[in-house]
C-alpha positions, 0 to 999 in steps of 0.5 A: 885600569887600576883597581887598587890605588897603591897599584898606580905607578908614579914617576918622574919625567922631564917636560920636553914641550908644552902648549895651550890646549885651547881644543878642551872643553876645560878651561886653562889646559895644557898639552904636556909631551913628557920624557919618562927616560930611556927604560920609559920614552915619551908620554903625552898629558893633558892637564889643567896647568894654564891657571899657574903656569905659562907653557914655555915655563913648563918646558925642561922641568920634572914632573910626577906622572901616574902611568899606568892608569890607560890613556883618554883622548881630549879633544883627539889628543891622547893623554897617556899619563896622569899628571900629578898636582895638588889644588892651589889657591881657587882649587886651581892645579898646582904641580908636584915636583921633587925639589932637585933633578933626579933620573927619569923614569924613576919610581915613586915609593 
């Protein structure tokens, strides 16, 4: 666990598959699986996306990730990353995304 919040790793990744999380006890939740890059592999998220997004819009986008704050397991899916969003309008999660195609994996700073 991170105990220093400019300790947490933000990278980016590439969303290789989505699908609705209906297992949740969350409303509107997606199951993310993430590629993180070759020096990174591959991440699964669980996020709260349904309310902007449809999961095969979310396919083949990047996507900030924090990964190293440890995984949870939702409903028997393991969510190794933190997907990173900003709330919407309704306070509903909205991703954030660079604004052109960048490495994998690459680190925030």
């Amino acid at each position: 666990m991170v105990e220093n919040p400019f300790d947490v790793e933000i990278r980016v990744g590439e969303v290789l598959e989505a699908e609705a999380f209906t297992e949740a006890n969350k409303p509107k939740m997606t199951k993310l699986w993430i590629d993180l890059g070759e020096d990174h592999g591959e991440i699964q998220s669980a996020a709260q996306l349904d309310h902007h997004y449809d999961p095969e819009e979310l396919e083949g986008r990047q996507v900030l990730c924090a990964t190293n704050l440890g995984s949870v397991r939702i409903a028997g899916f393991k969510s190794e990353a933190l997907t990173v969003c900003v709330p919407g309008e309704e306070e509903y999660p909205v991703l954030v995304e660079p604004d052109r195609d960048v490495p994998l994996g690459g680190l925030l700073f």
